[in-house]
C-alpha positions, 0 to 999 in steps of 0.5 A, spaced: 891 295 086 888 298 093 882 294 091 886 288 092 889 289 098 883 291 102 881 284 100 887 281 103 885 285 109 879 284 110 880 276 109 885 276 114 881 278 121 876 271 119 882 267 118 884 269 124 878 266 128 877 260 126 884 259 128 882 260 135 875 256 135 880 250 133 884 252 139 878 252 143 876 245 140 882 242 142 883 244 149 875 242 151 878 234 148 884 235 152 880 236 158 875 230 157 880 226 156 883 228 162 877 226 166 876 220 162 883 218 164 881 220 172 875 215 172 879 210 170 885 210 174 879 210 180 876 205 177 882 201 177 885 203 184 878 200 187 879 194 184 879 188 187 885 183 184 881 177 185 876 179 181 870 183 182 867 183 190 861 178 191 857 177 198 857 170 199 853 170 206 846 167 206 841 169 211 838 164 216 831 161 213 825 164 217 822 159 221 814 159 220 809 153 223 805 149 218 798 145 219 796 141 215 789 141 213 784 136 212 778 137 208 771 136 210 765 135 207 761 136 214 762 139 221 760 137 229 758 142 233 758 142 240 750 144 243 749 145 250 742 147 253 740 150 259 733 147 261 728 142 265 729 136 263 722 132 263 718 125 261 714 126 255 710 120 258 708 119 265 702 116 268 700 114 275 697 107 275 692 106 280 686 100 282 680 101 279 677 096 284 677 095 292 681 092 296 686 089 300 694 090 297 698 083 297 703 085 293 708 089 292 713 087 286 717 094 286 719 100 290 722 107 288 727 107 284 726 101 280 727 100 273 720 097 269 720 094 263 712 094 259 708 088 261 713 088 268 707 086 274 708 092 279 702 091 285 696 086 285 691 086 291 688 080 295 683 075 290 681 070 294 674 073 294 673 075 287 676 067 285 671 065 289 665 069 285 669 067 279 667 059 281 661 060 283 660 064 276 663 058 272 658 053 275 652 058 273 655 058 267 654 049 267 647 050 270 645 053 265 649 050 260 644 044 262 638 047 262 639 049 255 640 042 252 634 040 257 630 046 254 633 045 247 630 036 247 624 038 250 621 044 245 623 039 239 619 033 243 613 038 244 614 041 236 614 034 234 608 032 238 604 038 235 605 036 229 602 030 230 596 032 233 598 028 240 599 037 244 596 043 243 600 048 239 601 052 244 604 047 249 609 046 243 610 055 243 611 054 251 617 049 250 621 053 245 620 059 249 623 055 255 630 053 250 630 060 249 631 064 256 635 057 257 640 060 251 639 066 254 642 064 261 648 061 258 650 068 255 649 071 261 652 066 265 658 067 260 658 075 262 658 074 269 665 070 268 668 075 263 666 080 268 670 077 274 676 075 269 676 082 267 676 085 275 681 079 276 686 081 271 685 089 273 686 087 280 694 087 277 698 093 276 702 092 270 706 098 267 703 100 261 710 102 258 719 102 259 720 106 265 722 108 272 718 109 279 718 115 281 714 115 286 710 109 291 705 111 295 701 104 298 705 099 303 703 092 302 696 090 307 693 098 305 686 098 303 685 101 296 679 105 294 676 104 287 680 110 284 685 111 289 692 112 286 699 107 286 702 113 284 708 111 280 710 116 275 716 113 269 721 116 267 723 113 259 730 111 259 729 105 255 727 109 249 730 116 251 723 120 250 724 126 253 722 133 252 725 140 255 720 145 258 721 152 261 729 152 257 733 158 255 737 155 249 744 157 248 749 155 242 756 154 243 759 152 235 766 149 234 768 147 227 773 149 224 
């Protein structure tokens, strides 16, 4: 009997705290709630009733600047040359014979083309010798045919026995120094055209007289300067001496 009720006593105290776990379950639910309730009345209380809230302003467009770009395979620059300009050709003419200047057919400044007559001396005297030469030239040109008929006469008759051979050698040297005669004549006259057509100047190539140095009436010496200097303009045949180069490049 008393071990029965000791068992009921000692039941009772383990009773007793589960009950009060319970409780304490039941008061932490409670407060949750509580909390839960709270945020939904503050949720419902800031709530618009026409829904919820959204912005409709738009921000203004950004204003930027558009290039249009055109693709190139190549590029220009832009070069510029600090320098002295310079003709890659340039000759002073002058007479190779003397004499007196009878024309002038340019003066400084003026623009030549190649083969252009620029000054020519007095040919009176050299036409002279020229005619005098030509009739050399016909003199001995008959000379020739007269020596020439005679020797093949002489030769004939040596043949026949009627002249001795050495009459007949005699002849045939004749006919030869009158051949002779004829080639010199002939030098002589070339010669004179030579002097005549070198008492002309003639611009050698395209350019400008830079420089004059003779009047008309003047009487050249055999070497003496005409002194024209051309600059090429017709072909653009220019060179650059003491230069300092410099580059300026604009591409893109």
């Amino acid at each position: 009997m008393s071990d029965h009720v000791r068992s009921e006593d000692a039941v009772a105290p383990e009773s007793r705290s589960g009950g009060a776990s319970a409780l304490k379950g039941l008061a932490f639910l409670l407060a949750v709630g509580v909390v839960a309730a709270g945020l939904a009345m503050f949720v419902l209380t800031q709530r618009s009733e026409e829904g919820p809230k959204v912005v409709l302003e738009v921000s203004p467009p950004i204003t930027v600047n558009v290039t249009a770009i055109d693709v190139q395979e190549t590029y220009q620059t832009d070069e510029k040359f600090t320098g002295l300009v310079d003709s890659r050709r340039r000759s002073q003419l002058g007479f190779t014979s003397g004499g007196r200047v009878r024309e002038l057919a340019v003066d400084l400044g003026d623009v030549v083309a190649e083969g252009d007559r620029l000054a020519s001396l007095d040919m009176r005297a050299l036409s002279a010798q020229l005619a005098a030469a030509n009739a050399r030239l016909v003199e001995a040109e008959a000379g020739s045919v007269l020596a020439t008929t005679t020797a093949d006469r002489q030769v004939a008759l040596a043949a026949k026995g009627h002249v001795s051979p050495q009459v007949a050698d005699e002849a045939r040297a004749q006919a030869n120094t009158a051949a002779a005669r004829i080639d010199a004549a002939r030098a002589e006259v070339q010669a004179l055209r030579v002097q005549m057509a070198l008492a002309t100047i003639e611009a050698p190539f395209s350019g400008v007289i830079t420089a004059r140095l003779v009047d008309e009436g003047a009487i050249a010496a055999p070497g003496h300067h005409f002194s024209t200097s051309f600059f090429l303009q017709a072909n653009k045949e220019v060179s650059m001496i003491d230069a300092t180069v410099t580059e300026q490049l604009n591409s893109v």
